[in-house]
C-alpha positions as semicolon CSV with decimal commas, in nm:
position;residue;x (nm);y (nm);z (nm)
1;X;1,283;-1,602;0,711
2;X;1,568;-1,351;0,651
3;X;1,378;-1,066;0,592
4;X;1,133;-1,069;0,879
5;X;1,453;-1,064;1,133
6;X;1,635;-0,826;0,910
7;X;1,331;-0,636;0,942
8;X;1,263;-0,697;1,351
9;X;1,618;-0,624;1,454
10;X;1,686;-0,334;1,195
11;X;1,405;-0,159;1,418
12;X;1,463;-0,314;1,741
13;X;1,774;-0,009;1,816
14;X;1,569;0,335;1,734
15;X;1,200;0,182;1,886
16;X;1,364;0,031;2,184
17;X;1,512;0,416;2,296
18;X;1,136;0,568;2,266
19;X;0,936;0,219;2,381
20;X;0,740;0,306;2,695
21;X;0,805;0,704;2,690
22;X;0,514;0,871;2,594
23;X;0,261;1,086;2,854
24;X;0,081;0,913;3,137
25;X;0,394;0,741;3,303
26;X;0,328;0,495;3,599
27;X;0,597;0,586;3,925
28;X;0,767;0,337;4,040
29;X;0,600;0,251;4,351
30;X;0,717;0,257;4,688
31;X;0,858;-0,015;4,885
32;X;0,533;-0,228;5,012
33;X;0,319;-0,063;4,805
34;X;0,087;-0,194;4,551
35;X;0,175;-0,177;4,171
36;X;-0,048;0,112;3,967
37;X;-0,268;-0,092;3,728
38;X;-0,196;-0,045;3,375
39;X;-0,504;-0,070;3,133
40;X;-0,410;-0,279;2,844
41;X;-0,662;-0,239;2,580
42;X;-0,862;-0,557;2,448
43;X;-0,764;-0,721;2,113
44;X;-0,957;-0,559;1,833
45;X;-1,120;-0,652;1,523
46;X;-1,236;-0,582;1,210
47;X;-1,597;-0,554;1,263
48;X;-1,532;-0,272;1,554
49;X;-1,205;-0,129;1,356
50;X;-1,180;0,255;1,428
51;X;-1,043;0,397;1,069
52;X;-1,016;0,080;0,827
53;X;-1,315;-0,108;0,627
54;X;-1,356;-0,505;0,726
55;X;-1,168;-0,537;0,366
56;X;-0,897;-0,316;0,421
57;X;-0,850;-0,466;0,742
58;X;-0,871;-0,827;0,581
59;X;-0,586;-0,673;0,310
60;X;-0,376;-0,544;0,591
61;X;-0,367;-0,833;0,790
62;X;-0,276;-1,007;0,488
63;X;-0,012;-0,782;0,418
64;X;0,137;-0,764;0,764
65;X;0,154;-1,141;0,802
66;X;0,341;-1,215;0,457
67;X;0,585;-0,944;0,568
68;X;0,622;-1,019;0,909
69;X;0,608;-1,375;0,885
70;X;0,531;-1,645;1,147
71;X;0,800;-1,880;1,164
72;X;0,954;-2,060;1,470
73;X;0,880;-1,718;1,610
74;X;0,586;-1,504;1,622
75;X;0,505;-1,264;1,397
76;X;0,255;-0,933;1,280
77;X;-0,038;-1,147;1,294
78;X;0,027;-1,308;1,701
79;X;0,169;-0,934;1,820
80;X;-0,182;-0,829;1,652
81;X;0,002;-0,505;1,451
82;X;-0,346;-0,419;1,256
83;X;-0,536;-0,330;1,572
84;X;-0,211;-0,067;1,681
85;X;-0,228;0,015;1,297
86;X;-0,582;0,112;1,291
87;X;-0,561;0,292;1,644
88;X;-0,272;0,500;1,516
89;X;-0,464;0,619;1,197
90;X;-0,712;0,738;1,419
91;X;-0,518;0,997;1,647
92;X;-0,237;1,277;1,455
93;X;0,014;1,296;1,320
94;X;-0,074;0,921;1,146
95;X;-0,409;1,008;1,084
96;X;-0,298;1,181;0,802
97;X;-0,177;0,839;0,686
98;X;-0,497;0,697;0,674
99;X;-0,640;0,795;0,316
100;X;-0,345;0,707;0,120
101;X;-0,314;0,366;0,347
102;X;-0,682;0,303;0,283
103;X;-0,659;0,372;-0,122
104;X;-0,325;0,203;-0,074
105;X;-0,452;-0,145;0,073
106;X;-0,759;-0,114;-0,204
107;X;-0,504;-0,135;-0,437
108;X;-0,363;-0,431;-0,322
109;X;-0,639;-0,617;-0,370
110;X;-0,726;-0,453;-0,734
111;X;-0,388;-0,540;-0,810
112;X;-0,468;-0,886;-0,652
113;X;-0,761;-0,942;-0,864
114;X;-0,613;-0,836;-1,195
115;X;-0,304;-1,064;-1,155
116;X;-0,482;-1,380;-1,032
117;X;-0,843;-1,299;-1,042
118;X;-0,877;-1,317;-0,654
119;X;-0,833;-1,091;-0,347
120;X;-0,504;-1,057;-0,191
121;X;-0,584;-1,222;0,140
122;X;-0,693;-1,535;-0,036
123;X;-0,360;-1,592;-0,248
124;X;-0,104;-1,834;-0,158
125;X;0,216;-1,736;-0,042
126;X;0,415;-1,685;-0,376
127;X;0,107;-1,495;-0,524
128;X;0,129;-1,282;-0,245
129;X;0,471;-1,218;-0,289
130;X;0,479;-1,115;-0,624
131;X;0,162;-0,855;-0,565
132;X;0,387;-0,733;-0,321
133;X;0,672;-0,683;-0,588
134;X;0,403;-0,571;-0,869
135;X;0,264;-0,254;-0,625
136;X;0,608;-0,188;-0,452
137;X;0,704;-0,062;-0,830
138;X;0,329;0,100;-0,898
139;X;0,319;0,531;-0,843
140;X;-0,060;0,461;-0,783
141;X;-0,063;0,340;-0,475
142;X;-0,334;0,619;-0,252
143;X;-0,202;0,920;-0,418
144;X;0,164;0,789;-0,357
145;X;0,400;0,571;-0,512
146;X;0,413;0,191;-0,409
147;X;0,745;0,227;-0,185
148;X;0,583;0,522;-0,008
149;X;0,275;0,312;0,073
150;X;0,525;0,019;0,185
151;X;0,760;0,231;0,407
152;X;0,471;0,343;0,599
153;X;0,292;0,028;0,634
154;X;0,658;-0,148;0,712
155;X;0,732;0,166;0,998
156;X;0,371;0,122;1,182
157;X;0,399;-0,285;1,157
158;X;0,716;-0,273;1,306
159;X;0,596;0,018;1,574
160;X;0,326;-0,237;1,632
161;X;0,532;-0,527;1,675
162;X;0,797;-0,333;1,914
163;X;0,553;-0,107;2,112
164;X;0,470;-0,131;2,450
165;X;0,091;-0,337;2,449
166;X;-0,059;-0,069;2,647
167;X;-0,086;0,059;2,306
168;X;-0,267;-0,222;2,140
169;X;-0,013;-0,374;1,952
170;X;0,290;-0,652;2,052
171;X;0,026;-0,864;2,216
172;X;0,190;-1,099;2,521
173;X;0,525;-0,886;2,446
174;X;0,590;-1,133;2,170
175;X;0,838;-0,833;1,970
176;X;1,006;-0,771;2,290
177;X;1,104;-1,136;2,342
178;X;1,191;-1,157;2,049
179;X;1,442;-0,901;2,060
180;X;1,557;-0,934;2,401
181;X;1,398;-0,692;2,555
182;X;1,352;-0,606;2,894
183;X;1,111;-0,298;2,982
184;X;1,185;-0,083;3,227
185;X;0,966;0,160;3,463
186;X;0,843;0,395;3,413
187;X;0,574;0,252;3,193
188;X;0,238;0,398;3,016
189;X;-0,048;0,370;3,238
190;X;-0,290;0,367;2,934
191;X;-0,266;0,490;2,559
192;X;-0,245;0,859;2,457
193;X;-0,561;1,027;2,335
194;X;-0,368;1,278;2,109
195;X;-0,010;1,397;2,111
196;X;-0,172;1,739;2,284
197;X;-0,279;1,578;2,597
């Protein structure tokens, strides 16, 4: 679809500068020696989700996939973007994200229900897309307006789909393929516990 590569490669520039440089860097290793392991984190999901409800999760992934689409290429659902999502609400500075995402993605599926008298994740495709259209407009979306909700939701699915995996999300480096990417050392050795450590 247009938008989902509009949206890939319009975030492909900043992410790619800032992919892979956060604390806990691996060296490159010496000539001979062996490689430092990195510690990938297992593929969550809903029932052990750290911040979001099974529902919300549900909505989310819902959300993600119709925006991100899978086409001939992966998309949010394969680089598994709800699992970083989640993670991220949990630690600052996006922890202060997670209440208005949580009302936010409760709204969906009110809005959902109203409109065609069933939750968001079970709609078809068109359905979907014209919830999408119905909240993007709504200023009572988690305390914020709809295009609030949907420029943070769009920034962390992308983040997810562009990350480095050592950070739970852009699962098999689907994003970076995608894009082209090649990643460079140094590399994460595991994910930040908070932006003090």
């Amino acid at each position: 679809m247009q938008r989902r590569r509009f949206l890939v490669y319009a975030a492909a520039a900043p992410l790619a500068m800032a992919i892979g440089c956060k604390p806990r860097l691996e060296k490159k290793p010496d000539s001979g020696a062996a490689p430092t392991k990195r510690r990938i984190p297992p593929a969550p999901t809903a029932s052990n989700a750290k911040v979001l409800t099974v529902a919300e999760w549900v909505t989310l992934e819902a959300l993600c996939a119709r925006l991100l689409p899978t086409d001939k290429d992966p998309g949010a659902s394969e680089a598994g973007v709800v699992g970083y999502i989640d993670s991220q609400l949990s630690h600052p500075p996006v922890a202060g994200f997670a209440r208005m995402m949580r009302s936010g993605l409760r709204a969906v599926d009110r809005f959902a229900r109203k409109l065609h008298r069933r939750r968001f994740a079970d709609l078809d495709a068109a359905r979907q897309d014209k919830v999408i259209t119905v909240t993007m407009r709504s200023r009572r979306m988690g305390g914020r307006s709809g295009a609030q909700f949907y420029r943070v939701v769009v920034s962390l699915m992308l983040e997810g789909f562009l990350c480095d995996p050592v950070y739970g999300g852009n699962r098999g480096e689907v994003g970076w393929k995608l894009v082209g990417h090649v990643p460079q050392l140094p590399r994460p050795l595991k994910p930040y516990s908070s932006w003090r450590a």
